[in-house]
Structure formats: C-alpha cells, structure tokens
N, CA, C and O atoms as a printed pandas DataFrame, in Angstrom:
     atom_number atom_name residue_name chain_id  residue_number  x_coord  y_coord  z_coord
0              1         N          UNK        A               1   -6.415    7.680   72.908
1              2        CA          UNK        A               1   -6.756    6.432   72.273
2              3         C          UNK        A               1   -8.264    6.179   72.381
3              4         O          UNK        A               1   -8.967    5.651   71.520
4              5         N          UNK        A               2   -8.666    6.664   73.642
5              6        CA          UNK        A               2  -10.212    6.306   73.854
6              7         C          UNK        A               2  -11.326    7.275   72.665
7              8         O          UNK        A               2  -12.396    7.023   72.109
8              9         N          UNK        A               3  -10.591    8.192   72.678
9             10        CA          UNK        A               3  -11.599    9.118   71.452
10            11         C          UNK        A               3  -11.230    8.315   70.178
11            12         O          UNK        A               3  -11.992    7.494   69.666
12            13         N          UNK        A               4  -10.013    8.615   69.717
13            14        CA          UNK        A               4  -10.061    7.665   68.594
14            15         C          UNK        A               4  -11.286    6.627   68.479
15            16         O          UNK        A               4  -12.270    6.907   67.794
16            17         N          UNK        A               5  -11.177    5.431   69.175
17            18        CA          UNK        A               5  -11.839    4.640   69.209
18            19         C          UNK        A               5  -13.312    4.416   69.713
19            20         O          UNK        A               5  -13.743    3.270   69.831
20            21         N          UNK        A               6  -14.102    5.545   70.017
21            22        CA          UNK        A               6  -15.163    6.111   70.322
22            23         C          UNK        A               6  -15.821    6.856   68.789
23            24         O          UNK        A               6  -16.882    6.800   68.169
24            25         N          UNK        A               7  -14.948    7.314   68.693
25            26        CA          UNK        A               7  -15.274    8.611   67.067
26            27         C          UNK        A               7  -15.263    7.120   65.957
27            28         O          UNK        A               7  -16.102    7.049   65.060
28            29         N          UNK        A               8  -14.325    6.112   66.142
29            30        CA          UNK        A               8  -14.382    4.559   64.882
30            31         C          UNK        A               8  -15.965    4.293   65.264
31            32         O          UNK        A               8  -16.923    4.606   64.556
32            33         N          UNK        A               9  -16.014    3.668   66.498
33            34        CA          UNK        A               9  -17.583    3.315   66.998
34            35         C          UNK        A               9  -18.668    4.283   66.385
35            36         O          UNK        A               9  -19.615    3.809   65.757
36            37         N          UNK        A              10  -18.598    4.945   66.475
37            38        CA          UNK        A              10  -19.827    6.112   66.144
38            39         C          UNK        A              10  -19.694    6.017   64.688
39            40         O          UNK        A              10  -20.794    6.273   64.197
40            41         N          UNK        A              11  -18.827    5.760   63.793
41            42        CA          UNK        A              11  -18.466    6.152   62.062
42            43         C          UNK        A              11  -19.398    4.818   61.935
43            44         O          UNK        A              11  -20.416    4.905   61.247
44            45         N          UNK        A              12  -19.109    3.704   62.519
45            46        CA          UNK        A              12  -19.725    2.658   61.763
46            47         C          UNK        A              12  -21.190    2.077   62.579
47            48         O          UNK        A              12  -21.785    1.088   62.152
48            49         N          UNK        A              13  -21.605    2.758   63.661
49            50        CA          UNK        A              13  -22.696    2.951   64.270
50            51         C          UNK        A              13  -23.575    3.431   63.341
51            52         O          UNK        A              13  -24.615    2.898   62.956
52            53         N          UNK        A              14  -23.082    4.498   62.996
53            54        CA          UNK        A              14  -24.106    5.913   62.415
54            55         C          UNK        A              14  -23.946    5.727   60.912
55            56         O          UNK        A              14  -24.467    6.580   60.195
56            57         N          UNK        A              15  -23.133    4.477   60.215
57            58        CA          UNK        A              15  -23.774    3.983   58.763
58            59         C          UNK        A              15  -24.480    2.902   58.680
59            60         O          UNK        A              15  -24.529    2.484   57.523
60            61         N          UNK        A              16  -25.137    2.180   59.559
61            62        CA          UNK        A              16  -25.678    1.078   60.101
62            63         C          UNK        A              16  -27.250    0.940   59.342
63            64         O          UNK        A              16  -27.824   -0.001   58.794
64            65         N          UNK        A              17  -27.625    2.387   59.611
65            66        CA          UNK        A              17  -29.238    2.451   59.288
66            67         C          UNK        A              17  -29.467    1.771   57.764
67            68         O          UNK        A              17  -28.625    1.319   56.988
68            69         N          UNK        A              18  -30.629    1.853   57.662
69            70        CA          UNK        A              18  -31.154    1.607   55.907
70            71         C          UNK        A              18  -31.202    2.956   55.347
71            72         O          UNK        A              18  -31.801    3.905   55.853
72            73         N          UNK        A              19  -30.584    2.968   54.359
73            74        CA          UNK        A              19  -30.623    3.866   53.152
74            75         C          UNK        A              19  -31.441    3.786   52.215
75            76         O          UNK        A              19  -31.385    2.662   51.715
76            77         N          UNK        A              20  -32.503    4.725   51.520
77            78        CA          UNK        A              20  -33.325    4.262   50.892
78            79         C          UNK        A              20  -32.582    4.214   49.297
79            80         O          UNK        A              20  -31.638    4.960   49.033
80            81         N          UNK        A              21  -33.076    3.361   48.420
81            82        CA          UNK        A              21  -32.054    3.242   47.689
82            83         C          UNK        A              21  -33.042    3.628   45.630
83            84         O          UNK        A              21  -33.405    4.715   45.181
84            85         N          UNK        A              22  -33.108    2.636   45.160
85            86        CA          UNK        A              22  -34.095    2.983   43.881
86            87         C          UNK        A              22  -35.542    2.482   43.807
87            88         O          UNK        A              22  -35.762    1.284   43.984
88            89         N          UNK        A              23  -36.443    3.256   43.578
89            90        CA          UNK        A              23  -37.308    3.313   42.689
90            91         C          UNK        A              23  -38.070    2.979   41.723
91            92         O          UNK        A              23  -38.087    3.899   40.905
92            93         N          UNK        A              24  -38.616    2.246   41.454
93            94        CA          UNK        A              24  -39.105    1.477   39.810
94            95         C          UNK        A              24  -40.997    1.234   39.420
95            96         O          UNK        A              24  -41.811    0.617   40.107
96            97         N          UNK        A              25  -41.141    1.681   38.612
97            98        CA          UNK        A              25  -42.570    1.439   38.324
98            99         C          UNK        A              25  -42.386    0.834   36.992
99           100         O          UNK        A              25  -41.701    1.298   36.080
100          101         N          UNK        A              26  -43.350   -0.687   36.979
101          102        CA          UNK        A              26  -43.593   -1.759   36.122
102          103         C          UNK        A              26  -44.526   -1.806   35.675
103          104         O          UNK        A              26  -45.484   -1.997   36.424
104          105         N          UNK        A              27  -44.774   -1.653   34.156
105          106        CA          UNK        A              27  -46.029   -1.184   33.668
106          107         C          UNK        A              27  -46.486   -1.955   33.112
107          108         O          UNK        A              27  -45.634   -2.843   33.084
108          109         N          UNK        A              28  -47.465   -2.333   32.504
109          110        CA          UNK        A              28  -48.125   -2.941   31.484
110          111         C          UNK        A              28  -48.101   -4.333   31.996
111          112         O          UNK        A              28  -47.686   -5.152   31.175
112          113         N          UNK        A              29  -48.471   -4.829   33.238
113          114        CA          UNK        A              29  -48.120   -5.902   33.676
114          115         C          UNK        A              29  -49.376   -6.745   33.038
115          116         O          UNK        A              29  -50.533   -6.438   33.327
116          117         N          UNK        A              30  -49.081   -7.777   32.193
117          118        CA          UNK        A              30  -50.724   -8.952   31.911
118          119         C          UNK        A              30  -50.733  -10.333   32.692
119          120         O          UNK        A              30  -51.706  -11.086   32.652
120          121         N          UNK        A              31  -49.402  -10.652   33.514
121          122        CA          UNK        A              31  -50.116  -11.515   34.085
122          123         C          UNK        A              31  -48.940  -11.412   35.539
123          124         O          UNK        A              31  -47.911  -10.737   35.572
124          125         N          UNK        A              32  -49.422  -12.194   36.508
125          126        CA          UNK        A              32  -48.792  -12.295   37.728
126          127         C          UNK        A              32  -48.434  -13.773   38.704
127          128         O          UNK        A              32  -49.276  -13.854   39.598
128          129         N          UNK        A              33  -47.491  -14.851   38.753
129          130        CA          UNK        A              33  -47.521  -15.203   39.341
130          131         C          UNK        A              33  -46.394  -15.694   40.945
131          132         O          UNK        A              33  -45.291  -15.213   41.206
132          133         N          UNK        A              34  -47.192  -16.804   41.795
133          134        CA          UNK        A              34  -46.927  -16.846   42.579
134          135         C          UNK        A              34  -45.922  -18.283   42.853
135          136         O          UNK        A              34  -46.327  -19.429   43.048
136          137         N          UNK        A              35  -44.592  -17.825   42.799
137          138        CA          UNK        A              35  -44.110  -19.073   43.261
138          139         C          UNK        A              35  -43.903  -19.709   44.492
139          140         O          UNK        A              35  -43.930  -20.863   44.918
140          141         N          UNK        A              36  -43.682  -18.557   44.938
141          142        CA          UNK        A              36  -43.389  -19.355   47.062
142          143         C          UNK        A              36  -43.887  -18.104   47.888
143          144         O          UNK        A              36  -43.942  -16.978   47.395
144          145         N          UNK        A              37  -44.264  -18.417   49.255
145          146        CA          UNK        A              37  -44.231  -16.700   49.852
146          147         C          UNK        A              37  -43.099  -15.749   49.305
147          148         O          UNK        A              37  -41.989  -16.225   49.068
148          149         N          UNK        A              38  -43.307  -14.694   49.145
149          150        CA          UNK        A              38  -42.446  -13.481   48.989
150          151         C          UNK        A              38  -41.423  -13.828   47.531
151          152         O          UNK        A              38  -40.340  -13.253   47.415
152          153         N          UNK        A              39  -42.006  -15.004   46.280
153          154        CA          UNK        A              39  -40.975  -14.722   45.183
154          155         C          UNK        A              39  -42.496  -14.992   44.622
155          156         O          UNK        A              39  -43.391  -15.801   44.869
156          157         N          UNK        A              40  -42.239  -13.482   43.417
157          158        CA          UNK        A              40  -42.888  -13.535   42.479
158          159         C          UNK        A              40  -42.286  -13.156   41.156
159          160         O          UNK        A              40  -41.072  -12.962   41.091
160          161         N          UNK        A              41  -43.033  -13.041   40.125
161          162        CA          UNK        A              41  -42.719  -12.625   38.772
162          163         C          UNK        A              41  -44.434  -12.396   37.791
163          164         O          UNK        A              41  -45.595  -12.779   37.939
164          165         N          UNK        A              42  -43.540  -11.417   36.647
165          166        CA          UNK        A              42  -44.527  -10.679   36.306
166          167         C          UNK        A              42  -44.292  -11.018   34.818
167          168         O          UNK        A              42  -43.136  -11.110   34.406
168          169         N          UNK        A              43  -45.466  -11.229   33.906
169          170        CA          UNK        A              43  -44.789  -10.819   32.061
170          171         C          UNK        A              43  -45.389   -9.394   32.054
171          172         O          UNK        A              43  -46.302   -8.940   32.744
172          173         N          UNK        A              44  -44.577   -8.759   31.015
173          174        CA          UNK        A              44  -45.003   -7.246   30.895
174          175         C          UNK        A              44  -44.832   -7.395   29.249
175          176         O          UNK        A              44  -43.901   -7.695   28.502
176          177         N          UNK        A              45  -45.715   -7.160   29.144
177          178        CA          UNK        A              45  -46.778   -6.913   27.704
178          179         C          UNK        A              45  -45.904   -5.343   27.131
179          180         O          UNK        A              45  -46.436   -4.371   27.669
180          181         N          UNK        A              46  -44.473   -4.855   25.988
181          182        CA          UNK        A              46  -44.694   -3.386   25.381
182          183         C          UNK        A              46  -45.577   -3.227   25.096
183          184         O          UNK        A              46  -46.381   -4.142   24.917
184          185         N          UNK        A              47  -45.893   -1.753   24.885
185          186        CA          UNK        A              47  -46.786   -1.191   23.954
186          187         C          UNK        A              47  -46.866   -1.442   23.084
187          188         O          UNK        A              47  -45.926   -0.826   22.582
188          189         N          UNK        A              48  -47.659   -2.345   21.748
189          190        CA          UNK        A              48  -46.857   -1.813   20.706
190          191         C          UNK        A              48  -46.194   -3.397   20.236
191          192         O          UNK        A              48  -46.089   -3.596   19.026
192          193         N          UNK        A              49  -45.875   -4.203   20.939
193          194        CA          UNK        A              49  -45.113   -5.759   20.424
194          195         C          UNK        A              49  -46.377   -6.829   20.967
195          196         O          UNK        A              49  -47.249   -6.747   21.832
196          197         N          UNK        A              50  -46.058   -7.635   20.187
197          198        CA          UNK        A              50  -45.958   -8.758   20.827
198          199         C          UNK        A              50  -44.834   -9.717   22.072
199          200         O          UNK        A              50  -44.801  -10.945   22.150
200          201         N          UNK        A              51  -44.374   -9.175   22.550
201          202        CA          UNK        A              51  -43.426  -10.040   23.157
202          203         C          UNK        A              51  -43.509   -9.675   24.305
203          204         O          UNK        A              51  -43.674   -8.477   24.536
204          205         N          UNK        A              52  -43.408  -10.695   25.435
205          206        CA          UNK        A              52  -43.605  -10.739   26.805
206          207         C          UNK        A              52  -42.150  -11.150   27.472
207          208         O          UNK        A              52  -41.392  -12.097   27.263
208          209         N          UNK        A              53  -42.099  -10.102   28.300
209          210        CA          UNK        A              53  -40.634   -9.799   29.287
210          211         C          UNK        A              53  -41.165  -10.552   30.856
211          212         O          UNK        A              53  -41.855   -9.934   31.666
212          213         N          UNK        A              54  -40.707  -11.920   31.058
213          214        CA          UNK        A              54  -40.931  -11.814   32.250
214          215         C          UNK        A              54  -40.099  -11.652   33.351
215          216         O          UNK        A              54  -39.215  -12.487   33.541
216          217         N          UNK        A              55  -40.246  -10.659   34.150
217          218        CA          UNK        A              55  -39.488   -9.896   35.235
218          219         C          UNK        A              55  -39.943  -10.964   36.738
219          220         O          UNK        A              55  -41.020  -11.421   37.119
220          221         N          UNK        A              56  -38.544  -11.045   37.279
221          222        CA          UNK        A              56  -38.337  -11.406   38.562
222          223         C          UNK        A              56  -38.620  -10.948   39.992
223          224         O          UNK        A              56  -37.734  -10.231   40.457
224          225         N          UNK        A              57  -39.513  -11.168   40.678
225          226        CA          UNK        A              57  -39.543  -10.179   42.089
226          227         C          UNK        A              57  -39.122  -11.049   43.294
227          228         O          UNK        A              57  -39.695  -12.042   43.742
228          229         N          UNK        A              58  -38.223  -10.572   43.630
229          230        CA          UNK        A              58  -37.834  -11.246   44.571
230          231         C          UNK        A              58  -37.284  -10.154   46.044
231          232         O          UNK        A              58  -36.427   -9.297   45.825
232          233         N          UNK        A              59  -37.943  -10.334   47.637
233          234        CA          UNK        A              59  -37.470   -8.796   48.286
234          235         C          UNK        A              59  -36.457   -9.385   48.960
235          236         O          UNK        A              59  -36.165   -8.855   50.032
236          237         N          UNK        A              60  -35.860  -10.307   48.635
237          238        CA          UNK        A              60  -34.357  -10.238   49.475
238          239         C          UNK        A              60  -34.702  -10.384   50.970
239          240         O          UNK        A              60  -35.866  -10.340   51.369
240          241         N          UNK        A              61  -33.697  -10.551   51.736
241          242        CA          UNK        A              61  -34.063  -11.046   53.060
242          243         C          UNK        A              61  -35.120  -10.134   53.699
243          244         O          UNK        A              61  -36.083  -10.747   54.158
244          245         N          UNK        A              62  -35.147   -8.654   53.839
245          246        CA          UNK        A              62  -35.527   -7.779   54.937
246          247         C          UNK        A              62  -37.064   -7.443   53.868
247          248         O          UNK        A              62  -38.198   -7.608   54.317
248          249         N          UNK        A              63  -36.839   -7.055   52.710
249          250        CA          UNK        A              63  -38.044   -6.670   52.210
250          251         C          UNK        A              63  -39.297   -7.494   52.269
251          252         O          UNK        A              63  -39.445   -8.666   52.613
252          253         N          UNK        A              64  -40.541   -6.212   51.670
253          254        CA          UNK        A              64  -41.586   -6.936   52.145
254          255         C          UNK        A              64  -42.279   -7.441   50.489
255          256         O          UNK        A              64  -41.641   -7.101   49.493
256          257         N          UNK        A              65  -43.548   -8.225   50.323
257          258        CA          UNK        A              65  -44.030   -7.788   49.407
258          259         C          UNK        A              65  -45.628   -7.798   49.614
259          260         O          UNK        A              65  -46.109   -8.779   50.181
260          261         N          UNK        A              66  -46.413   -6.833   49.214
261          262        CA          UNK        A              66  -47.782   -6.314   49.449
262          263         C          UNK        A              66  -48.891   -6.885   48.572
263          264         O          UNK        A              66  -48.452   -7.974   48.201
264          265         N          UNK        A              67  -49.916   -6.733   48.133
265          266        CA          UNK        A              67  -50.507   -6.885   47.188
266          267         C          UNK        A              67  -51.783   -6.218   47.220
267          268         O          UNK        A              67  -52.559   -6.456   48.146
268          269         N          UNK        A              68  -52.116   -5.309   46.195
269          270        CA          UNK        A              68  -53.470   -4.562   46.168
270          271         C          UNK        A              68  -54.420   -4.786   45.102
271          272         O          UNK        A              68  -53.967   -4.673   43.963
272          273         N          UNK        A              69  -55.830   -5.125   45.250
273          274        CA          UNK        A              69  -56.428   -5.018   44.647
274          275         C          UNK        A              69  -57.520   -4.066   44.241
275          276         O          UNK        A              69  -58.745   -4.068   44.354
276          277         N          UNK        A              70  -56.497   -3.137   43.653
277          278        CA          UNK        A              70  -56.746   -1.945   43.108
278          279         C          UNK        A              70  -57.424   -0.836   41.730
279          280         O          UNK        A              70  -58.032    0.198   41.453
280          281         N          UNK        A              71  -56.811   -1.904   41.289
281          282        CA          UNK        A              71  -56.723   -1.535   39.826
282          283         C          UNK        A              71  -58.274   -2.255   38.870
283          284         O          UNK        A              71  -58.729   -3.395   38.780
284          285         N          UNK        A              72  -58.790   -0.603   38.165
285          286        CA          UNK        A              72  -59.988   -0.729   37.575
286          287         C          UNK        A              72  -59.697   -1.821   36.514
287          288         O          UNK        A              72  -58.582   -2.199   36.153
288          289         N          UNK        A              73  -61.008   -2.297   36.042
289          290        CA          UNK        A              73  -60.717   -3.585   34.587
290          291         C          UNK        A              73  -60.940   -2.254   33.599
291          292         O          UNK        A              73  -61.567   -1.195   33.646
292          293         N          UNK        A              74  -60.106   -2.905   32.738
293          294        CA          UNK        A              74  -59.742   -2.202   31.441
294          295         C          UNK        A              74  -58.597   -1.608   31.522
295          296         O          UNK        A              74  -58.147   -1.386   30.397
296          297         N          UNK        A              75  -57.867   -1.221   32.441
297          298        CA          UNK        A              75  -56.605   -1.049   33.085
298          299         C          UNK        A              75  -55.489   -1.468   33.504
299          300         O          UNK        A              75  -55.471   -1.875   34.665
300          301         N          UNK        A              76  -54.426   -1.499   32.842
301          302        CA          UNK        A              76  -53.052   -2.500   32.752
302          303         C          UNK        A              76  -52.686   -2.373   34.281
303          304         O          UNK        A              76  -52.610   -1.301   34.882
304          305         N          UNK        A              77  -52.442   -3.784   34.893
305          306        CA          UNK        A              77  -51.729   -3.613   36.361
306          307         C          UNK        A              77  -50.504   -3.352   36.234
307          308         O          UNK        A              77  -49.967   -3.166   35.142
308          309         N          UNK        A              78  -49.745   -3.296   37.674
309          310        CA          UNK        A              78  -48.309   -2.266   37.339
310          311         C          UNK        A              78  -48.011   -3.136   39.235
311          312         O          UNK        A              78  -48.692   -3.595   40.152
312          313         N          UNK        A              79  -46.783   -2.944   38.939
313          314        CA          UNK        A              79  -45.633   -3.174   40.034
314          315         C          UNK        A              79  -44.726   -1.952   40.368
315          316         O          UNK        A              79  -44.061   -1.326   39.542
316          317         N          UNK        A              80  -44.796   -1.725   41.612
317          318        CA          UNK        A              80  -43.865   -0.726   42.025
318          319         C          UNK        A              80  -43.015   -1.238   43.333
319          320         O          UNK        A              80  -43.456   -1.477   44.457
320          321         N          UNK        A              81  -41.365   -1.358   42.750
321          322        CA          UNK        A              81  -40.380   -1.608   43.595
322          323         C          UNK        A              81  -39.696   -0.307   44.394
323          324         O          UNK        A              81  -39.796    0.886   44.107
324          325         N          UNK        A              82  -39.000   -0.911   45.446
325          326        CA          UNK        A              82  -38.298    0.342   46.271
326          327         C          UNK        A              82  -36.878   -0.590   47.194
327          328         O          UNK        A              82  -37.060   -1.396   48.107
328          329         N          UNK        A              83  -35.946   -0.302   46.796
329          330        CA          UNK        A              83  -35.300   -1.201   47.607
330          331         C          UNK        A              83  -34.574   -0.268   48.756
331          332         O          UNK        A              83  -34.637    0.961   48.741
332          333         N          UNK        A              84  -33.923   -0.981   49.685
333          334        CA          UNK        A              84  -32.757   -0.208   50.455
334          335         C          UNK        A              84  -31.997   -0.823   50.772
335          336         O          UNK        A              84  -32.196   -2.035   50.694
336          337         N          UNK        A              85  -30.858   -0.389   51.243
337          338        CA          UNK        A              85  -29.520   -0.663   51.460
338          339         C          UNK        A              85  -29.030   -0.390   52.810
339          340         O          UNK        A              85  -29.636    0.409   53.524
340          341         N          UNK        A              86  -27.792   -1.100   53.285
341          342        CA          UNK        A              86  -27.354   -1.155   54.630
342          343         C          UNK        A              86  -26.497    0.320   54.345
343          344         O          UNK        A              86  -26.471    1.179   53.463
344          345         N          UNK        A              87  -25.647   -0.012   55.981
345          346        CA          UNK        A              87  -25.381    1.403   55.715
346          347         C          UNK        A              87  -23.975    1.094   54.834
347          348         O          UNK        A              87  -23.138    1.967   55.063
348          349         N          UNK        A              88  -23.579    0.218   54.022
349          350        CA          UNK        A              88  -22.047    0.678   53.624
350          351         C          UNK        A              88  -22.525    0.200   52.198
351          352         O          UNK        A              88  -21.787   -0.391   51.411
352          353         N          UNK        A              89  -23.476    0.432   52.023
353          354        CA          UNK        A              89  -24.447    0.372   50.701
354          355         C          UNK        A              89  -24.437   -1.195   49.466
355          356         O          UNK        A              89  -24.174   -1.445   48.290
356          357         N          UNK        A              90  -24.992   -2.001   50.915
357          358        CA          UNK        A              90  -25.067   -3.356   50.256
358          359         C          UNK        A              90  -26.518   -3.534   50.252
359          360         O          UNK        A              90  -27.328   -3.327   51.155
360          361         N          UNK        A              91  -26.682   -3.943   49.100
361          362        CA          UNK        A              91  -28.244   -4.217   49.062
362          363         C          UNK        A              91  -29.042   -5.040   50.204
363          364         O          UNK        A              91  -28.556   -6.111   50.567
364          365         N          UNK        A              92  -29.908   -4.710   50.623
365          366        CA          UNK        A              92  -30.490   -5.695   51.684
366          367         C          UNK        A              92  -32.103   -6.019   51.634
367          368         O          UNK        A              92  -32.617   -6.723   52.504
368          369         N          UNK        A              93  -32.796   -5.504   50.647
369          370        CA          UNK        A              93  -34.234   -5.687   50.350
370          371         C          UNK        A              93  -34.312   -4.537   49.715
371          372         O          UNK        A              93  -33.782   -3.490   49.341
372          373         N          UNK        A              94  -35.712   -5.601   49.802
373          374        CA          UNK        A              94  -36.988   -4.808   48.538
374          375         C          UNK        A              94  -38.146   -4.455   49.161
375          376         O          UNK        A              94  -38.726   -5.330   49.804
376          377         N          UNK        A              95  -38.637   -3.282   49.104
377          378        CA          UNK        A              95  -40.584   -3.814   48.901
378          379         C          UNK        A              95  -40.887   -3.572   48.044
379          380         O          UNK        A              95  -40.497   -2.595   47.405
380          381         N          UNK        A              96  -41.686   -4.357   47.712
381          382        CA          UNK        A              96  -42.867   -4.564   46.502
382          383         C          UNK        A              96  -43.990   -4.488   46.574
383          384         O          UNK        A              96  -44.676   -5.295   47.202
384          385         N          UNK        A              97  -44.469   -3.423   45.899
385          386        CA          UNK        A              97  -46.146   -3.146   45.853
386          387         C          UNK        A              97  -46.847   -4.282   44.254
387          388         O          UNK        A              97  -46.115   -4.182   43.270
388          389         N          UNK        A              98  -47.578   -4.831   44.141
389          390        CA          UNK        A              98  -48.134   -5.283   42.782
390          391         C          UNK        A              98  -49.609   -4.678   43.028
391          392         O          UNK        A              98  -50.109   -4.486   44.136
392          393         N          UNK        A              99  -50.164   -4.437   41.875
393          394        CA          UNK        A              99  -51.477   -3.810   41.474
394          395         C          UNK        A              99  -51.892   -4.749   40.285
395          396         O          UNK        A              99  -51.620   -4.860   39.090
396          397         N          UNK        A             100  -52.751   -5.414   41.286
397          398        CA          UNK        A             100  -53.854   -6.352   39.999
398          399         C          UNK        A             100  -55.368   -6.009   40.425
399          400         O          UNK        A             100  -55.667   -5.470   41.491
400          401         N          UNK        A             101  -56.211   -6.378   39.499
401          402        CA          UNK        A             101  -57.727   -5.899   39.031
402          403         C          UNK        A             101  -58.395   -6.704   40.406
403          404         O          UNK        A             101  -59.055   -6.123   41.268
404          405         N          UNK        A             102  -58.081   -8.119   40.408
405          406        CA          UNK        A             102  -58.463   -8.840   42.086
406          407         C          UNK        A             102  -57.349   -9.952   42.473
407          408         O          UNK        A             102  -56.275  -10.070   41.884
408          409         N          UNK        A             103  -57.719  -10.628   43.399
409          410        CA          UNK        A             103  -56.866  -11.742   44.024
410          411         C          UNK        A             103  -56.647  -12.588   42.610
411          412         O          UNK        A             103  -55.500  -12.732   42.187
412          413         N          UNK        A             104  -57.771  -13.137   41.899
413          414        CA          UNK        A             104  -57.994  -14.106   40.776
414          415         C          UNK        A             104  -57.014  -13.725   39.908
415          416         O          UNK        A             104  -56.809  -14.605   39.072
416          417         N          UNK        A             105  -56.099  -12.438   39.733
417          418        CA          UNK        A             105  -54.902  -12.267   38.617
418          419         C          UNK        A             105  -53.877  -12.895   39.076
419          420         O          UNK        A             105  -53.008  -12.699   38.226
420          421         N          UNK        A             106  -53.338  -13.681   40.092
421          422        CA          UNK        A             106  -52.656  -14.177   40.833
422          423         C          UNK        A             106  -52.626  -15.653   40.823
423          424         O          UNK        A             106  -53.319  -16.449   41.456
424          425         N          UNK        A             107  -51.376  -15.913   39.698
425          426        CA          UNK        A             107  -52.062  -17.838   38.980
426          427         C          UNK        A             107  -50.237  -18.626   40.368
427          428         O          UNK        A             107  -49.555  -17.895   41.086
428          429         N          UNK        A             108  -50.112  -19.790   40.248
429          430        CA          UNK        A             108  -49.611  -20.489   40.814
430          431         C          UNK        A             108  -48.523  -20.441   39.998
431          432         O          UNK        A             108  -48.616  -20.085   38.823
432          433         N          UNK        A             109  -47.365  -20.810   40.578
433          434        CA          UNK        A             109  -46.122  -21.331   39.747
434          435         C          UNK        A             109  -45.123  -22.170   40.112
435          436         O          UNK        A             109  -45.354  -22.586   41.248
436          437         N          UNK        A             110  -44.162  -22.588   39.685
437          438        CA          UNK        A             110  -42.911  -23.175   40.083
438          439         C          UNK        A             110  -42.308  -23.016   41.029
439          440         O          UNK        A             110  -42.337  -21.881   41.505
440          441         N          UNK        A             111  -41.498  -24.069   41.719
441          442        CA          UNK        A             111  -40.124  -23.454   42.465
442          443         C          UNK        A             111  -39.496  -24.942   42.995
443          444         O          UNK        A             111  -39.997  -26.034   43.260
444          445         N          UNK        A             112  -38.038  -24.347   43.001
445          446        CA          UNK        A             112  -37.163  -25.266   42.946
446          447         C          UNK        A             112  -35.727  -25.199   43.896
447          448         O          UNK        A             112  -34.851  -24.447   43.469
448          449         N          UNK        A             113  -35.553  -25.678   44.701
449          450        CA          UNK        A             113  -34.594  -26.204   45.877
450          451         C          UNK        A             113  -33.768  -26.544   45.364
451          452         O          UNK        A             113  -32.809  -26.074   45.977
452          453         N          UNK        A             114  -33.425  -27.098   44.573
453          454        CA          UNK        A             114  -32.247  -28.388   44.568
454          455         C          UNK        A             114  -32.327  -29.510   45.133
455          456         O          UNK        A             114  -33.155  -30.271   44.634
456          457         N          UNK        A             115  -31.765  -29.877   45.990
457          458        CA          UNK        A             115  -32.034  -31.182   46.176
458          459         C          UNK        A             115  -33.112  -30.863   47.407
459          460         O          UNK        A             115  -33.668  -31.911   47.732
460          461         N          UNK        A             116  -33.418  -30.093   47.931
461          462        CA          UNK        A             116  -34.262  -30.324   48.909
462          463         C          UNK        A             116  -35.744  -29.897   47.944
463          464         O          UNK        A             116  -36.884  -29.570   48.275
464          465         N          UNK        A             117  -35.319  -30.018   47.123
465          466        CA          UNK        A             117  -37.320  -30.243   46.325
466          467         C          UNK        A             117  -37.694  -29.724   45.582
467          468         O          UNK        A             117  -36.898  -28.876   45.178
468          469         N          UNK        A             118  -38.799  -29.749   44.972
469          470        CA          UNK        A             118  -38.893  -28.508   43.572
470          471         C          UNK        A             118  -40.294  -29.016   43.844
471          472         O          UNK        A             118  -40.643  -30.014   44.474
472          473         N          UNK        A             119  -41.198  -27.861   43.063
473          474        CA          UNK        A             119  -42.636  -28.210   43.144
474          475         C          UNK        A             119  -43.731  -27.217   42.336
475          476         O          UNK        A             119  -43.248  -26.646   41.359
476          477         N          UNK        A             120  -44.914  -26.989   42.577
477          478        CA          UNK        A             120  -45.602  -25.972   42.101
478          479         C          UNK        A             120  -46.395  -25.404   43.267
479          480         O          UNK        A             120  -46.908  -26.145   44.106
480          481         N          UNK        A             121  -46.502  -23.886   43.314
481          482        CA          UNK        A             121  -47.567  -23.165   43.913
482          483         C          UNK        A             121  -49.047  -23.242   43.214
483          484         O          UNK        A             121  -49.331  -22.709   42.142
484          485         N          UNK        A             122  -49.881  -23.966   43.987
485          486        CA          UNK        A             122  -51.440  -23.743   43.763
486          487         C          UNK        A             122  -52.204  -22.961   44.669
487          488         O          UNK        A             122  -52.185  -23.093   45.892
488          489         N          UNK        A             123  -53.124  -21.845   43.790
489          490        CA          UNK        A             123  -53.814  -21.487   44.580
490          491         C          UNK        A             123  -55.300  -21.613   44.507
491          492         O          UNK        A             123  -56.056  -21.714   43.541
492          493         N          UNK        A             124  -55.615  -21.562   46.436
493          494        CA          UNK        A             124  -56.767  -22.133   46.513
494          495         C          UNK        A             124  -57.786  -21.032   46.343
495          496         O          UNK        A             124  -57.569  -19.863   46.660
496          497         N          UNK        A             125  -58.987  -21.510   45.786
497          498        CA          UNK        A             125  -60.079  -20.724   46.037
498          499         C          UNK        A             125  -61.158  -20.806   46.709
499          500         O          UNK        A             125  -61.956  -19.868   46.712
C-alpha cells in the first residue's frame, strides 16, 4: 500500500512544474497602452488595410510583463508573448516582452472594477 501511494505522490509531484507552453510574435504594433500594472493592449496596424485590431495583454497571475526600448524609428514595434502552464496543463501566465521606439509610445488608459471603481491610467512625465 505504501508504494502505491508513494509512486501517486511522485505522479502528481513530478507534474507540478511549469510547462512551457506557446509562443507569439505581434507585429506591426502602432500604438501601446497602459491600463493598470501588468494589463496592457496593443492596436496592430495589417499590412496593407486600414483597420486596427486591438489585442489584449494580460500575464495572468504568475506572468511577468517587460518593456524595451528598443526599437529603431522608422520601425514597426512588435510584442512577443510566451505563456506556461501548470503541470496538468492549466494555463497559469504569461510573459510579455513589448518593443517600442521609447517610454513616450506608452499612452494611459482605462480600467474598470465594478463596483470597486473604474478610472484612467495617466502617465507621468
């Protein structure tokens, strides 16, 4: 009985870790903002249209999110996600890299509680 239940311990011990999970590069990003620590969103400009997709970033409890100011002018910024997973493959975060030209691509935005509040992110300079 004791192995049995030694060999259960160890099965769900040893799926415990983070799994690395997908991948994503976000291209053509034209603008970036900031709604609360760690929730952002992006519009992404096609090639080619007029029409702006704006994408959600959000890293979930464990993830992180970064920010570099990297990227030459004349050069579309870009977002690169990576998430992972627990071990019985439930999502559990994100990190997020964003690549803008400087801090100044980084405008203020919304956010909203429910009843405990709603408001706007400003940022200072």
């Amino acid at each position: 009985m004791r192995i049995i239940g030694s060999l259960l311990l160890f099965l769900v011990v040893s799926g415990c870790g983070y799994k690395s999970g997908e991948e994503k590069t976000i291209q053509n990003v034209v603008r970036v903002f900031m709604h609360e620590y760690k929730h952002y969103s992006v519009f992404v400009r096609e090639p080619g249209t007029s029409e702006l997709k704006q994408i959600t970033l959000n890293p979930e409890i464990r993830g992180t999110v970064r920010i570099f100011a990297d990227v030459p002018e004349g050069q579309n910024m870009w977002v690169y996600t990576h998430s992972f997973s627990g071990g019985i493959d439930i999502e559990v975060g994100v990190d997020i890299d964003i690549h803008v030209h400087s801090e100044k691509n980084i405008e203020g935005a919304g956010w909203d509680h429910g009843k405990l509040g709603r408001g706007n992110t400003h940022i200072i300079e």
